[in-house]
Each structure stands twice: as C-alpha cells, then as structure tokens.
RODO-2510 file (C-alpha; in nm, 4 decimals, decimal comma):
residues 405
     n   res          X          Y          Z
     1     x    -2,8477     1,4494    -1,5425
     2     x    -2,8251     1,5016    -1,9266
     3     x    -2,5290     1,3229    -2,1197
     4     x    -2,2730     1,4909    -2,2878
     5     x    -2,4185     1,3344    -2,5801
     6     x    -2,7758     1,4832    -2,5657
     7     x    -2,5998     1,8498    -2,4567
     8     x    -2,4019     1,8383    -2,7392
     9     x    -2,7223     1,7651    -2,9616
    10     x    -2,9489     2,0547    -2,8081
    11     x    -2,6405     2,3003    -2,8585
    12     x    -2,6350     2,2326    -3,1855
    13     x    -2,9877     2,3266    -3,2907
    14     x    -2,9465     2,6845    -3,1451
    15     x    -2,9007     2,8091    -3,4363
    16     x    -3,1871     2,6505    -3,6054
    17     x    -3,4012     2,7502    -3,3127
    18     x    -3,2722     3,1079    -3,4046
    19     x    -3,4216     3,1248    -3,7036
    20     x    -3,7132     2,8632    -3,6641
    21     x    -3,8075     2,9516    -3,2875
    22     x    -4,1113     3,1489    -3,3623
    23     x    -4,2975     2,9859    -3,6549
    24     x    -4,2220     2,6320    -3,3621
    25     x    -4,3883     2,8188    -3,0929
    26     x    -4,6690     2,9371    -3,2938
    27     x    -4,7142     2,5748    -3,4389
    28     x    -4,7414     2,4875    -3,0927
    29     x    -5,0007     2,6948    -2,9407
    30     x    -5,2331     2,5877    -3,2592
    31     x    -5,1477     2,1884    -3,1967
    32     x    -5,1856     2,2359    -2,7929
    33     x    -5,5600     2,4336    -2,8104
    34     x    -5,6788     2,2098    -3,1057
    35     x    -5,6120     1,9025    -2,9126
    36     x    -5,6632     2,0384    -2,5709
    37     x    -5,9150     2,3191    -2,5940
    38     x    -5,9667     2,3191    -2,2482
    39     x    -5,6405     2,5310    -2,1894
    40     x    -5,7936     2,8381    -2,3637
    41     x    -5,9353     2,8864    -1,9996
    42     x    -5,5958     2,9218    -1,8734
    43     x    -5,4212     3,1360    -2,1440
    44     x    -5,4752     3,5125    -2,2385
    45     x    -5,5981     3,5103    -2,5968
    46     x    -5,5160     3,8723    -2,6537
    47     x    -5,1402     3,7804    -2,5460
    48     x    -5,1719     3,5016    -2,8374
    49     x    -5,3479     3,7328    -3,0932
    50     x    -5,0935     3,9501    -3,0508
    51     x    -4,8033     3,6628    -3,0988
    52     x    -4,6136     3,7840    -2,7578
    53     x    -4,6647     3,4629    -2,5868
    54     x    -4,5289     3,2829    -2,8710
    55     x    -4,2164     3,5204    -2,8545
    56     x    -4,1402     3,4805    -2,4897
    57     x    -4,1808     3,0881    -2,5290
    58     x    -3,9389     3,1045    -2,8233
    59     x    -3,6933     3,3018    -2,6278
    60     x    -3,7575     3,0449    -2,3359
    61     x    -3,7163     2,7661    -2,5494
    62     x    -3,3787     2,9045    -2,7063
    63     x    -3,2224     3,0169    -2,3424
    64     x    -3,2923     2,6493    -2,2382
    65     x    -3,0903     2,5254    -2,5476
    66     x    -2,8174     2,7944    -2,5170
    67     x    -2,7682     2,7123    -2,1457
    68     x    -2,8635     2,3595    -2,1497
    69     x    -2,5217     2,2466    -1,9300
    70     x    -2,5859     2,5619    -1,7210
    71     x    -2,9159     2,5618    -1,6243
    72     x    -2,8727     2,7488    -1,3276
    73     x    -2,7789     3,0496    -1,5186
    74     x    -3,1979     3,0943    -1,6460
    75     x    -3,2964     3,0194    -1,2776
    76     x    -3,3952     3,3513    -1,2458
    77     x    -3,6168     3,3418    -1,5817
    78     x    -3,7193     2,9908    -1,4635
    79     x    -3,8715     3,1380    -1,1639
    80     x    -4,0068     3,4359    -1,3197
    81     x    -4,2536     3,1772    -1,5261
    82     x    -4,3165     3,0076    -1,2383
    83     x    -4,4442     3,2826    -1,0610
    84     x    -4,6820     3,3760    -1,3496
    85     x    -4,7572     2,9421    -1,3679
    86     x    -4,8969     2,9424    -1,0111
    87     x    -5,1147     3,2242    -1,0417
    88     x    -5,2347     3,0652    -1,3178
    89     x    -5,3029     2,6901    -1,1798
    90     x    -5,0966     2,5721    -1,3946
    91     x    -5,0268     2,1834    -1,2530
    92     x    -4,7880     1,9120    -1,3349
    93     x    -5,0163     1,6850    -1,5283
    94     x    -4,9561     1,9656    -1,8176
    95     x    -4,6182     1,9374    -1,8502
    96     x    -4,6552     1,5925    -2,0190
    97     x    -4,9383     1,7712    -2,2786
    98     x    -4,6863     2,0941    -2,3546
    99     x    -4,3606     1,8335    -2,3990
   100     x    -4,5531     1,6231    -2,6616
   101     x    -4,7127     1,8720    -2,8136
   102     x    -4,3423     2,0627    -2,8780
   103     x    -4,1917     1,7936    -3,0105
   104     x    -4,4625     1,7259    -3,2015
   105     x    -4,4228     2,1116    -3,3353
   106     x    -4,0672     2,1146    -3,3688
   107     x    -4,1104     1,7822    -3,6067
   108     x    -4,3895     1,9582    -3,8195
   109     x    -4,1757     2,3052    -3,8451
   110     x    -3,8338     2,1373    -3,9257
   111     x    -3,9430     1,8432    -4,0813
   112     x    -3,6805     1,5911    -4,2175
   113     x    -3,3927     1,8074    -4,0530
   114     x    -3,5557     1,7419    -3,7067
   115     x    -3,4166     1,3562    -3,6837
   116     x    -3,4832     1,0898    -3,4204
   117     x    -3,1912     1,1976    -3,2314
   118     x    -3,2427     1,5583    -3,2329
   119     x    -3,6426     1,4720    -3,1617
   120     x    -3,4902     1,2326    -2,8564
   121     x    -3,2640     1,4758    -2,7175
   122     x    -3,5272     1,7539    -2,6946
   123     x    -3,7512     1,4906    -2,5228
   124     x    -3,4847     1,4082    -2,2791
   125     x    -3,3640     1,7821    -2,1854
   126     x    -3,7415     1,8592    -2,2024
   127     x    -3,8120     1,6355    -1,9062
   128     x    -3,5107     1,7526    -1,6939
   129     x    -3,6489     2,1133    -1,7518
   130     x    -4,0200     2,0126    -1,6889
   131     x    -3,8945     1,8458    -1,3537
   132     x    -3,6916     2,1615    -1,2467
   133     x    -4,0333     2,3775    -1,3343
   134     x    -4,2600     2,1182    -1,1631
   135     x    -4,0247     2,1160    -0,8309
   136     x    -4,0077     2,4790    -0,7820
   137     x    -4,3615     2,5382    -0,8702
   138     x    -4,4651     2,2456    -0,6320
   139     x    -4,2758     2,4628    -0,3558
   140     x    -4,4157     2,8129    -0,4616
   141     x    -4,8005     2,6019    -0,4220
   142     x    -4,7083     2,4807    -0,1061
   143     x    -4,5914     2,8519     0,0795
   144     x    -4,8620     2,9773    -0,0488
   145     x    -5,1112     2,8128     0,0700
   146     x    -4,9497     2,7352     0,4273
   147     x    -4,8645     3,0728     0,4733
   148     x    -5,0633     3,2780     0,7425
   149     x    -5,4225     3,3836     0,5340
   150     x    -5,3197     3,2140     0,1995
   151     x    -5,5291     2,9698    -0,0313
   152     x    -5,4950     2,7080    -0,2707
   153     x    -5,6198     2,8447    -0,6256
   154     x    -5,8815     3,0933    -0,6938
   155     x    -6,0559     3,2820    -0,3962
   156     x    -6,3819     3,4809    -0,4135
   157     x    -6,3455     3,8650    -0,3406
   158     x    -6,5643     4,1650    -0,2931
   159     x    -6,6122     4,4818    -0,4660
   160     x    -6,5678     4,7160    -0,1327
   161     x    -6,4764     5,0293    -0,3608
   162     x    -6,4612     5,1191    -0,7372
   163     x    -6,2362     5,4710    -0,7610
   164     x    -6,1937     5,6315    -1,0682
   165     x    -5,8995     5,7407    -1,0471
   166     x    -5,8741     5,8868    -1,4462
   167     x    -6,0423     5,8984    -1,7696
   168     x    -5,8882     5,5398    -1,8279
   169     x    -5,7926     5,3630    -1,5037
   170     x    -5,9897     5,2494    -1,2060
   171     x    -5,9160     5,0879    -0,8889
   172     x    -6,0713     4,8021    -0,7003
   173     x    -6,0512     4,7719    -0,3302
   174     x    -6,1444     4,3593    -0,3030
   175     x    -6,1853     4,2566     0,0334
   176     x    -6,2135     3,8520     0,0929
   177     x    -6,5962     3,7131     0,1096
   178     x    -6,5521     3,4772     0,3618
   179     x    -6,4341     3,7562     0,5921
   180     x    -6,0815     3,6091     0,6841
   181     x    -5,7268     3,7319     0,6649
   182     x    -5,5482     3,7658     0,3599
   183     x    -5,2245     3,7098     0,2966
   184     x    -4,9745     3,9455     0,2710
   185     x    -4,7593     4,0179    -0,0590
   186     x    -4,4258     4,2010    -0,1143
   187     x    -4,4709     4,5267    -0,2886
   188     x    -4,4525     4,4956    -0,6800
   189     x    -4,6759     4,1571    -0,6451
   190     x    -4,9377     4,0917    -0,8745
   191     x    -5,2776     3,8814    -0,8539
   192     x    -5,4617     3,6726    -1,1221
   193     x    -5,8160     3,7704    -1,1886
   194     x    -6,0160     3,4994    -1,3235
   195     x    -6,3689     3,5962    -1,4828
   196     x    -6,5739     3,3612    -1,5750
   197     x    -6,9031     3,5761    -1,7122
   198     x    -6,8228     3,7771    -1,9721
   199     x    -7,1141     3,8285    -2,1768
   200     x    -7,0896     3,6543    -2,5308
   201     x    -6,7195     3,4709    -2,4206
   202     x    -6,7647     3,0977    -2,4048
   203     x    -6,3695     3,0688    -2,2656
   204     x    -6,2580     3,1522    -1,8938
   205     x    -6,0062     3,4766    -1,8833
   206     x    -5,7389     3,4712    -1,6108
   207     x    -5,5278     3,8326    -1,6235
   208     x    -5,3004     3,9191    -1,3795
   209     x    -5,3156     4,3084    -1,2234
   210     x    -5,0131     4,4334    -0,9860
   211     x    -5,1436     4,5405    -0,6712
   212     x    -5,1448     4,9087    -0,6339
   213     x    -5,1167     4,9636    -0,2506
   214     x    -4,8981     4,9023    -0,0144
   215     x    -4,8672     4,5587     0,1649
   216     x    -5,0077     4,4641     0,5361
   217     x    -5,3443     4,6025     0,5141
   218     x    -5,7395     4,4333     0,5119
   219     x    -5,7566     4,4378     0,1236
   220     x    -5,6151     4,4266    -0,2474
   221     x    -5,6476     4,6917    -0,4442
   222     x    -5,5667     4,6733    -0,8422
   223     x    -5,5973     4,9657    -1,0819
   224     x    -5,7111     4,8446    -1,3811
   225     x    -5,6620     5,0621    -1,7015
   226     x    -5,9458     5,0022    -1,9663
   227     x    -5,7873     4,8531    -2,2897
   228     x    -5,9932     5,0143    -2,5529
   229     x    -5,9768     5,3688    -2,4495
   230     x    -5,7735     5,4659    -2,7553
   231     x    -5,8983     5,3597    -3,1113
   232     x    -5,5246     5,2491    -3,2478
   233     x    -5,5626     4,9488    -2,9667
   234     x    -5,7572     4,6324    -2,9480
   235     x    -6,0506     4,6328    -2,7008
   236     x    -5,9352     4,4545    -2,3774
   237     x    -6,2375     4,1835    -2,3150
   238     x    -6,1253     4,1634    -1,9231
   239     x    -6,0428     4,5428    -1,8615
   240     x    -6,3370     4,6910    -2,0459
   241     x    -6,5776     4,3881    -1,8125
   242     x    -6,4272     4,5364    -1,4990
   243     x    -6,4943     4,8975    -1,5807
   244     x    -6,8358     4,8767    -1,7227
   245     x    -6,9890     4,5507    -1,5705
   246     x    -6,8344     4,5006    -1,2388
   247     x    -6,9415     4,7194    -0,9453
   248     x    -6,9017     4,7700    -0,5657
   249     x    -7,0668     4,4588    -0,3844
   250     x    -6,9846     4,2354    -0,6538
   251     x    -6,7991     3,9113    -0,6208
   252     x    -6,3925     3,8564    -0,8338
   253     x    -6,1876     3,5223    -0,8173
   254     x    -5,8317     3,6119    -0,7068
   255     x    -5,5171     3,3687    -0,6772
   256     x    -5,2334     3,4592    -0,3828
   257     x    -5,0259     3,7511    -0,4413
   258     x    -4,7165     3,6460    -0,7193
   259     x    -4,4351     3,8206    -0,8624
   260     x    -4,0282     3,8131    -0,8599
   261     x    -4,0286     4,1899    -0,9254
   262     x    -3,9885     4,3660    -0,5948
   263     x    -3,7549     4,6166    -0,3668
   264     x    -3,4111     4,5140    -0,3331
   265     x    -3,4778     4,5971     0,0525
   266     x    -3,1298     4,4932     0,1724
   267     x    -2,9855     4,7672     0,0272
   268     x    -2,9642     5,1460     0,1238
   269     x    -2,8773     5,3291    -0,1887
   270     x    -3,0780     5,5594    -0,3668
   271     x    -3,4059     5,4507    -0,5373
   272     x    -3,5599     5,5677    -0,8710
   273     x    -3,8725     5,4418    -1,0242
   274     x    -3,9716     5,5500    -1,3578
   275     x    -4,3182     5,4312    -1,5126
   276     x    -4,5370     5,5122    -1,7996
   277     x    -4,8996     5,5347    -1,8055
   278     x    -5,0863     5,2102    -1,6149
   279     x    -4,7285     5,1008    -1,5336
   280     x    -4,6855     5,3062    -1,2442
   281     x    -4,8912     5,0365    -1,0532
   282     x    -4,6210     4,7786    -0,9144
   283     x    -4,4055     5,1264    -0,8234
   284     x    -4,6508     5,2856    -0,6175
   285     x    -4,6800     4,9937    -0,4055
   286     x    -4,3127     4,9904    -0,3799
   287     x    -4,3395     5,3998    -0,3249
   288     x    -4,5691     5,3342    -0,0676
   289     x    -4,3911     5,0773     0,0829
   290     x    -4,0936     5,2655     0,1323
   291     x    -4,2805     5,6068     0,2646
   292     x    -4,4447     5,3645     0,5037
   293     x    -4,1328     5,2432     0,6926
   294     x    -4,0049     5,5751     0,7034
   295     x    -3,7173     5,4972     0,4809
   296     x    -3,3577     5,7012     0,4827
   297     x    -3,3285     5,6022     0,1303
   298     x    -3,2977     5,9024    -0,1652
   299     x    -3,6154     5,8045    -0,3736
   300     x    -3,7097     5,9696    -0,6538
   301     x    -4,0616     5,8756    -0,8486
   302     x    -4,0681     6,0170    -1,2260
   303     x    -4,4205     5,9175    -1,3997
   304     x    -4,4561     5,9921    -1,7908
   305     x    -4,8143     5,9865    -1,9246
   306     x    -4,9940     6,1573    -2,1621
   307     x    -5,2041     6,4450    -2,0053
   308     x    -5,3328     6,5097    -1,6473
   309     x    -5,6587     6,3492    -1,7811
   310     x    -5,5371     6,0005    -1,7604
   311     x    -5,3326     6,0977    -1,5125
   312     x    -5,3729     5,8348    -1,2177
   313     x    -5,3015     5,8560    -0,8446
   314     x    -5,1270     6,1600    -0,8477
   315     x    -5,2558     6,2657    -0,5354
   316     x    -5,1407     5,9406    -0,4017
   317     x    -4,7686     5,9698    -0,5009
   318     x    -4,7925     6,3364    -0,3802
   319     x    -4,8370     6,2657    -0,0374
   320     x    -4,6879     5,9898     0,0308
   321     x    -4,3479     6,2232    -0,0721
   322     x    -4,4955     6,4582     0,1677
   323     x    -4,3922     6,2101     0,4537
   324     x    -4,0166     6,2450     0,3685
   325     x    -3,7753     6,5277     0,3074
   326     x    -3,5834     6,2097     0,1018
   327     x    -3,8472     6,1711    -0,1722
   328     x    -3,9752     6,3751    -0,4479
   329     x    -4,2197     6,3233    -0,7479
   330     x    -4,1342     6,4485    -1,1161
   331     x    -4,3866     6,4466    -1,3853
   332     x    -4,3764     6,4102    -1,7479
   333     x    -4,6436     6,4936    -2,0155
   334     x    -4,6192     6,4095    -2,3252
   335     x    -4,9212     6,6303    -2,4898
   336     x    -5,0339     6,8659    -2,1947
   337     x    -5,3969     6,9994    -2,1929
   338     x    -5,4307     7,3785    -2,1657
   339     x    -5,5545     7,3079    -1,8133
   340     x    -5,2096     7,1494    -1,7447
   341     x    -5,0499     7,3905    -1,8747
   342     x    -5,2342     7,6738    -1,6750
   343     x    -5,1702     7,4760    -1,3629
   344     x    -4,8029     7,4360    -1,4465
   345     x    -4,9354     7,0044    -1,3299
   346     x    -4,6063     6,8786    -1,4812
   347     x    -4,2253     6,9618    -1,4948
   348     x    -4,1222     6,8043    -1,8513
   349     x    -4,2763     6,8100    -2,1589
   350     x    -4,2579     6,5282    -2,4509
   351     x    -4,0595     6,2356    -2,3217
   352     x    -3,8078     6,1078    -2,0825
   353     x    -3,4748     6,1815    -2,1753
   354     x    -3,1296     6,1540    -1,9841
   355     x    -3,0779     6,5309    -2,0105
   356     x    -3,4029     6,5327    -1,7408
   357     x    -3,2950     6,2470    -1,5869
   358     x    -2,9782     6,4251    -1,5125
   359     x    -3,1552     6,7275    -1,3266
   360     x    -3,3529     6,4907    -1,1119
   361     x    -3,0924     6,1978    -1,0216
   362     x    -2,7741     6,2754    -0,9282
   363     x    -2,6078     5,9973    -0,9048
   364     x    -2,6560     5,6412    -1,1461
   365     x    -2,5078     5,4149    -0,8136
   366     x    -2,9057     5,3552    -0,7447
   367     x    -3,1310     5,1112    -0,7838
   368     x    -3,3776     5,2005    -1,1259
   369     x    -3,7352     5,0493    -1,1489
   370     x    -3,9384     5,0816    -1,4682
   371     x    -4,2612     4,9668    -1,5902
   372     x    -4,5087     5,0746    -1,8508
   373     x    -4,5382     4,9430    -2,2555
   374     x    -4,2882     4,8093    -2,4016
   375     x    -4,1368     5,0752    -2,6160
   376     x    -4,1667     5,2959    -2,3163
   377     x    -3,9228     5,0289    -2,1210
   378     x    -3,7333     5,0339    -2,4228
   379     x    -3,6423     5,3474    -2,4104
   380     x    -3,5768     5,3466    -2,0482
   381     x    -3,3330     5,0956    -2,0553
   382     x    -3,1335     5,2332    -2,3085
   383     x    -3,1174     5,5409    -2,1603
   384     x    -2,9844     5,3881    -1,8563
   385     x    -2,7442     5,1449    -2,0237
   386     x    -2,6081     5,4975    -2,1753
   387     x    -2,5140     5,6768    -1,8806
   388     x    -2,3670     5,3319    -1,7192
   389     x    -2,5997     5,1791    -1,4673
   390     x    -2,5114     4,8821    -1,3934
   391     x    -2,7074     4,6062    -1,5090
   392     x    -2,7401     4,4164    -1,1758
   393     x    -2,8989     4,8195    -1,0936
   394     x    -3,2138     4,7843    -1,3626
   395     x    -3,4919     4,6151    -1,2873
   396     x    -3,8214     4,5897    -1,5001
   397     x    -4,1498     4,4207    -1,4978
   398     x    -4,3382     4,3418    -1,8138
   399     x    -4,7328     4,3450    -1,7975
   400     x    -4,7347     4,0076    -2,0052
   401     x    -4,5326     3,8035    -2,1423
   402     x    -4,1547     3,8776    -2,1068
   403     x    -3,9608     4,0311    -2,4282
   404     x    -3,6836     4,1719    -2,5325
   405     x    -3,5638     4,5268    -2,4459
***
C-alpha cells in the first residue's frame, strides 16, 4: 500500500511525464540492451526501430502515474501486457533489471528536477506495480501450463501445410511434433513465434501471429503477411523467413495461445467485424467461431483491402456465411484491378465510410470488432464514435504495441 505521501509525489510528475515520457522511454530501452544485451532475444527490434514500443511504454508509464491511487482502473491494460509478457517468457527476475534501469532513465532525462524524493517515490510505486504484474502473470503461467494440452514456454511445431492464400499472405497449419494435444485458445488468440535461424541475425526474434482458424481442432494455423511486399515499408526479418525459408515438414517454436481480445460471447446482439488487409486474422477466427456454433446472432463481416490480389481467405469468409441466413460478407477495395472490376469481386470502392456502413448495419446497439494498421483503426473508430457506439461496444486489437486511436 502506497502512502499518501508517495501518491501525491507520482501525481505530480504527470505532467512532466507528459512532455518527457518519450525521450524517458527511449533512454530506457538504450540503458536496458546496453547493459543487458541478452533481452534483444526477447524484444521485436522492428517495434523499437520504429519507436512504437517506446510509445506504448510511455503511455503505460503515464496511466500508472495518472491512476496511481486507482490502480484498478488500468487492470484491463495491465492484463493486456501481461498477456503479450507470457508469450514472451518474460519472468520475474526482470522486473528488478526494467525498475533500475527506469529510474536510472528518468534521472538521466530529467536530471536535477528528478530529486531523491521524486526518484524514491517512483521506486516505491514501481515495486507495487511490478508485484501486481508479477502476480497476475505468475497466474496466467500457471493455467497455462496446467490446462488440458498446454506447455510451459516455447514448444516445437510442424509445418503440416503452407497455403498461399494471396500475393502477400500465407498460412501455416503447425501441428505439435511430439504428437500430443494442444491446447485450445479462444478465438482472437494469438501465438508467439520464436525463430532462432535467421540467416545473418545473431539475435533471437519472438513475433506474435493471431491464429486464423477457429478453436477446438488438431492444429494452429497463422497467416502470416510478408512485410516487405510494398517498397514504402521496411522488410519484415521474421515474415519474409517464414515465406521464403520455412516450408511444409519443417520444425517452429510456439508459446500457448494469448490474447485479451476475444467475443463478448455472453451477449446476443448483433456482431460486426471490420478489418483491413492482414488484420482480418483474429476476426475470422471469431467469424468462424460463431458460424461454427450455429449462432442466432446478426453478424456482419466487412473486409477493406487493396485489390482481390492480396485479397486473403475470401473463400473462407464466403462460406462460412453460407452456413447462416444471419451473416453476410461486404467487401471493400480500395484500387480494384480490371479483373475485379469485370467480376463485380467487391461492393465498395475507396474506403470505409459511415455512409456504407449505414447500408450494411442497421443498427449501432452491436458489438464492433476492428483490426488492421493503425490509421486504418483510426479511422474506424472515429467513424464509430460519430454515429454513437458506445464505447464499452468497440473493441480493437493492435498487431504490436498498443497506441493511441
């Protein structure tokens, strides 16, 4: 239990944090990989090239501040991370390592305005927050691996089948080498991939891929969209490995099935999932889900890519609509070939806007789920926040480290 002392304190650098979160965080990650260069084997470089891990952890770091007398108000956040720290292996002997190394950045960033009580505070609040992550995490370990076909860490899969299922996205059926069961996952779940060989990479690369089909069956599958199939983008070390070097018969590293964004099953409103490009991958296992239980629900599944050439599991999504007279599929192009055009493949052309979404939903009392890149979800959510769903009504996965919308 904090003081009212040391609350007081941590409230009172919010707005520093504010303003200083960012350049702290990115202190940080250079401090924690000079002095512990083992942990690049845990952390996605690309995510730290690209400065969103530093981002989220700012944000992280300033909720904790903001709602340091209220912690259970980030609980949800809190277990978000933790989902993501699990897959990961990420154990409590490095909370110690990431709370030094902090307070070691905050000091550097803020220098002579960060004083001993401000720097004593954060170290006291840090360990009540490390705690809370450490318990939960401890728990999430612990079901896991006691749970019917689960395992502690990294398991070895095989290959069974590598589908192309577009110009830039594949799928991998992985089937557990030892032969045993597997454990089962709630639709939307991801898995960390850990490679270990890529040719030329002295570092370990962990990524984490939602699983693309539906829960309760023999194997995983992930569809994996390769990273450097457009010039404006960085190449993707892991995604471009699985496409070009990994083949049927060969062996991947998986962690359990993770992930906080999944069906609201309880409920029997309408559903709507919206994705863009490689994001429709946590929806279709939720989409399949749902046409597998032979749901009464009103579900509606809008997809906006770019062309049918990178156009992935349509056929999928088609017939698992065909099961009920409740469901139907809605496509969006944003540059259609001439072949799409000929074969009339979509219904909307450009982007998603509400005017469409109007035709297609008819109600905003539903449950909306949306994932694809970031500006994509950006413009998702404000389209929704427009016509007045409720916020408890949006739900949205980030592939990544969280952000802002």
């Amino acid at each position: 239990m904090l003081s009212n002392h040391t609350i007081e304190v941590i409230k009172s650098t919010v707005p520093v944090l504010e303003i200083h979160g960012t350049n702290i965080t990115k202190r940080f990650y250079q401090r924690l990989f000079e002095n512990n260069p083992e942990l690049l084997n845990i952390f996605n470089h690309a995510n730290q090239s690209q400065g969103r891990q530093q981002n989220a952890l700012a944000n992280a770091v300033l909720a904790a501040a903001k709602y340091i007398d209220q912690l259970e108000t980030i609980l949800p956040v809190v277990k978000q991370i933790a989902h993501k720290h699990r897959s990961l292996g990420i154990c409590p002997e490095h909370y110690p390592i990431v709370g030094e190394t902090l307070l070691a950045a905050i000091k550097e960033v803020l220098g002579d305005a960060a004083t001993d009580e401000i720097i004593g505070a954060w170290a006291e609040a840090y360990g009540v927050i490390a705690d809370v992550f450490i318990s939960i995490e401890t728990e999430m370990y612990a079901q896991t691996e006691q749970q019917r076909g689960g395992w502690e860490g990294f398991r070895a899969f095989k290959v069974d089948k590598k589908v192309i299922e577009s110009d830039v996205i594949t799928s991998f059926y992985l089937v557990p080498a030892d032969g045993g069961v597997i454990a089962t996952f709630e639709a939307g779940q991801y898995v960390s991939v850990k490679i270990e060989n890529i040719p030329g990479e002295k570092n370990t690369h962990i990524r984490q891929y939602s699983l693309s089909n539906v829960p309760g069956k023999s194997y995983y599958r992930i569809s994996v969209k390769r990273e450097d199939a457009y010039k404006e983008k960085p190449a993707g070390k892991v995604s471009v490995y699985l496409h070009e070097q990994v083949n049927e018969g060969d062996m991947l590293m998986l962690s359990a099935p993770a992930g906080e964004f999944t069906l609201q099953a309880e409920d029997d409103r309408p559903v709507v999932f919206i994705s863009g490009g490689v994001g429709l991958t946590p929806l279709v296992s939720m989409f399949s889900d749902l046409m597998d239980n032979n749901t009464n629900r009103q579900v509606k599944f809008i997809h906006a890519t770019h062309n049918g050439n990178v156009h992935a599991l349509r056929n999928q999504v088609e017939q698992l609509a065909s099961k009920s007279p409740n469901a139907s599929v809605h496509w969006c192009y944003e540059q259609p070939t001439d072949d799409d055009k000929q074969a009339q493949a979509y219904e909307h052309e450009g982007y998603i806007d509400l005017a469409w979404l109007h035709q297609i939903v008819a109600t905003n009392d539903a449950h909306f789920y949306f994932c694809g890149p970031v500006p994509f979800m950006s413009k998702v959510n404000s389209l929704l926040k427009e016509w007045g769903v409720a916020p408890t009504d949006i739900h949205y996965e980030f592939f990544g480290p969280a952000g802002d919308l």
